[in-house]
N, C-alpha and C positions, 0 to 999 in steps of 0.2 A: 179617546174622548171619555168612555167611560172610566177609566183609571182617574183622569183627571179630577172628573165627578165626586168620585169617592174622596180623593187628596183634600180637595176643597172643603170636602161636608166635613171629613174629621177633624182639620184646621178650624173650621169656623167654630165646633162644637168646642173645642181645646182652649180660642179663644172666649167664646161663651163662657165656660166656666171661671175662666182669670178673673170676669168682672164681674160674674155673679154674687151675690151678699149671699155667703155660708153660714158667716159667724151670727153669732147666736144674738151680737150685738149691732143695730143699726153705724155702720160709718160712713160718713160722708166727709172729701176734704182730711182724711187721717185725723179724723173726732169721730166721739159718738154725740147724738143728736146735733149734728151740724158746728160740733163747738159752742153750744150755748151750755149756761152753768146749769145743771139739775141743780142744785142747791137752791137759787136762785127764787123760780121756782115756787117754794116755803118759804123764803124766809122775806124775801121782796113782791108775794105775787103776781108776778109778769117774767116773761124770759126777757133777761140778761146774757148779751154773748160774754162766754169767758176770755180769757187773754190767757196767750203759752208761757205767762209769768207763773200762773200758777195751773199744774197739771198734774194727775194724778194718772197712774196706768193701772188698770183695773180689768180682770176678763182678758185681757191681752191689745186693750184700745185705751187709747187717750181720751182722760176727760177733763174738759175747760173749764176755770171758775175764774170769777170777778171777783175776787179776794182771797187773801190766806184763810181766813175765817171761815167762809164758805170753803174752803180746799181743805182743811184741815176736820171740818165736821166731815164732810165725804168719807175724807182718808177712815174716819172713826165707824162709820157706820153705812156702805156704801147701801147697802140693800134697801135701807130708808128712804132715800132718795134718788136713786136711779130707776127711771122710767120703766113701766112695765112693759112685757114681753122685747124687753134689750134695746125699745125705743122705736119700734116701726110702730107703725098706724094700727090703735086697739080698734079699728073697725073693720080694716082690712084682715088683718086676725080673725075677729068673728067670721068671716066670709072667709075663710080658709088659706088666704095667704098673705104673705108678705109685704108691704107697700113702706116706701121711703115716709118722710115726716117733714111738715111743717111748725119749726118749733114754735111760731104764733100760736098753733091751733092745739090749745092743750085743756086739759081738767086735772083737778084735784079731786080726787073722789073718796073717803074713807081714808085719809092721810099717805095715798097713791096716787103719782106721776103717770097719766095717760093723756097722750100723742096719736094728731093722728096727720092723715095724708095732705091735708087743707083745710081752709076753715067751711069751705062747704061741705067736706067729710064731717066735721065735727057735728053740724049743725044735723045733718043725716043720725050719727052715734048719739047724739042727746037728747032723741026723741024717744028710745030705749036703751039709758045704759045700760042697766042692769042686764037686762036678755044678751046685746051685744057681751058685756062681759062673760059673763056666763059661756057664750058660744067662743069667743075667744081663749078662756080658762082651759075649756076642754079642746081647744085647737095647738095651742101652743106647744105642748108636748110633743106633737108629732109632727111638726113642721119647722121648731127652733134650729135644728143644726141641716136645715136643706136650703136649696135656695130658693 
């Protein structure tokens, strides 16, 4: 019985880590930010899902855009427009970890893409960006490549 114990916990832990988010960048669905275009974004003010017509692979994920134009500005300058801390929730960040993204729930702030878990997170985040930011800035480094 107790052998079994053990078999089980390190399976479970084995498959724990298979679907844990490691990478640095939020994926969901084999995109980052859900398949919607960062680009988008800037240049239409609202998220725009992209189409796997046009995809760029970047960081080592795929990202979706709603036109060449917008796929081909990325391709030029991804760092511009790709979402801060890899696209999970700049709130959740503040608060020390990791959280998936609702790409509805977004800001522009200082010509930066921040996302966050829902729009009730946001509305929570936008009553102190700045601090949150700030606490997220200094969070990120140490928590980007774990899960």
């Amino acid at each position: 019985m107790k052998k079994s114990v053990v078999i089980l916990s390190v399976m479970f832990f084995a498959v724990a880590n298979v679907f844990a988010q490691k990478s640095e960048i939020f994926v969901s669905s084999d995109a980052a930010i859900r398949g919607y275009d960062p680009v988008a974004y800037f240049s239409q003010g609202k998220p725009v899902k992209g189409s796997k017509e046009y995809v760029v692979s970047w960081k080592g994920v795929n990202w979706y855009f709603s036109s060449a134009a917008n796929q081909a500005a990325f391709k030029s300058t991804p760092e511009k427009f790709a979402p801060q801390y890899g696209g999970y929730c700049a709130y959740g960040l503040s608060q020390g970890h990791k959280a998936p993204v609702d790409p509805e729930a977004w800001t522009i702030l200082d010509g930066k893409l921040y996302l966050n878990y829902s729009k009730d997170v946001k509305s929570t985040w936008d009553k102190d960006r700045p601090k949150y930011i700030q606490d997220a800035n200094t969070n990120w480094p140490k928590i980007k490549d774990k899960e």
